[in-house]
C-alpha positions in Angstrom: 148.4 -296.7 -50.3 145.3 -298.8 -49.5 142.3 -298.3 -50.9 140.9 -297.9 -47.3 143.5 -295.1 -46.8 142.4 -293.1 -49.9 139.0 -292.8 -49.2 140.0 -291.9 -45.3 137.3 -289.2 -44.3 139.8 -286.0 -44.2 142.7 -287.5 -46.2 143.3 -286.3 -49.8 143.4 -289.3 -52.4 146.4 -289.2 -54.9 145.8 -287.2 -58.4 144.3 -289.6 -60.5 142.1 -289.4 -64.5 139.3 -286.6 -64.6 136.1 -289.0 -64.5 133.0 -287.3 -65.5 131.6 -286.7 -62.2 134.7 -284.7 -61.7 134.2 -282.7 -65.3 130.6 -282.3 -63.9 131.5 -280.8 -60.5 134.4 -278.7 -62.3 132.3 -277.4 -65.0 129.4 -276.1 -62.9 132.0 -274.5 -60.1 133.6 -272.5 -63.4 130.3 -271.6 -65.1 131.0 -268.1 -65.5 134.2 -267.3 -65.2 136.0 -265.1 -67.5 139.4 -264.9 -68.5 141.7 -267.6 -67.6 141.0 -270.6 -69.4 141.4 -273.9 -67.1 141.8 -277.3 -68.7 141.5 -280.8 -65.6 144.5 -282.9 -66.4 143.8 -284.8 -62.7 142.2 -284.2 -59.3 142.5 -285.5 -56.1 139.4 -285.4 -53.3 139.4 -285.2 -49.8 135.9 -285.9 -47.9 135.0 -283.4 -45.7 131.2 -282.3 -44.9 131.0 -282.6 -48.6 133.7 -282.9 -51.1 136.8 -280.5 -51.8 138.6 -281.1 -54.8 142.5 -280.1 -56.1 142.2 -280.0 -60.0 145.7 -279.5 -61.4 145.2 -277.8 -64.9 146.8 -276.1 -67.6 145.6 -271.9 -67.8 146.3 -269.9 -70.7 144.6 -266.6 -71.4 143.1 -267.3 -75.2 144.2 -266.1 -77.7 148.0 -266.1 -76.0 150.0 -270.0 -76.5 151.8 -269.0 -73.3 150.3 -271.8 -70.5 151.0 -272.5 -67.3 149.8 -275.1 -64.9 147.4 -273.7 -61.7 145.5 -275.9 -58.9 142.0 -274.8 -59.1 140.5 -276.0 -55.7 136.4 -276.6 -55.8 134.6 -277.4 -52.4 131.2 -279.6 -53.5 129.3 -279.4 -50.1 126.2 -281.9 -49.8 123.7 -279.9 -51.1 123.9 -277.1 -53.2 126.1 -275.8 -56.0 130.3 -276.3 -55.8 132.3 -273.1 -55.8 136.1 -271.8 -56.1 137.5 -271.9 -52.8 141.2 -271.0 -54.9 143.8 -270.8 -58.1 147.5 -271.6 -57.1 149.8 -271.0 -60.2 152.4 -273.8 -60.2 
């Protein structure tokens, strides 16, 4: 894939590192949540009218060891504060 072709407006890029403007994003669209505990191991962006991203994690509910992975989708839109849009479990 091209670089051109990942940053295609509408096109999702392939997972790739957590950078931290990602963290950032992910951090402020989870502030708050209780419960499930979500750890970034890679995202993948599409641009929209803003930015939605695909964060596949590991969950575990502390202070269980059982963890499973989940896609925790954000959507960043150009102004304002990024927000949950959903959690698969993989």
């Amino acid at each position: 894939m091209t670089e051109q072709q990942e940053t295609l407006v509408g096109g999702w890029t392939r997972f790739h590192a957590v950078t931290p403007e990602d963290q950032k994003v992910f951090d402020e669209a989870m502030e708050g949540f209780v419960g499930v505990k979500y750890t970034p191991l890679e995202v993948s962006t599409q641009v929209v009218n803003g930015t939605n991203y695909r964060f596949k994690c590991d969950a575990s509910v502390p202070p269980a060891d059982v963890v499973w992975q989940a896609i925790v989708e954000i959507y960043q839109p150009t102004q304002g504060k990024p927000h949950v849009t959903a959690i698969t479990r993989i």
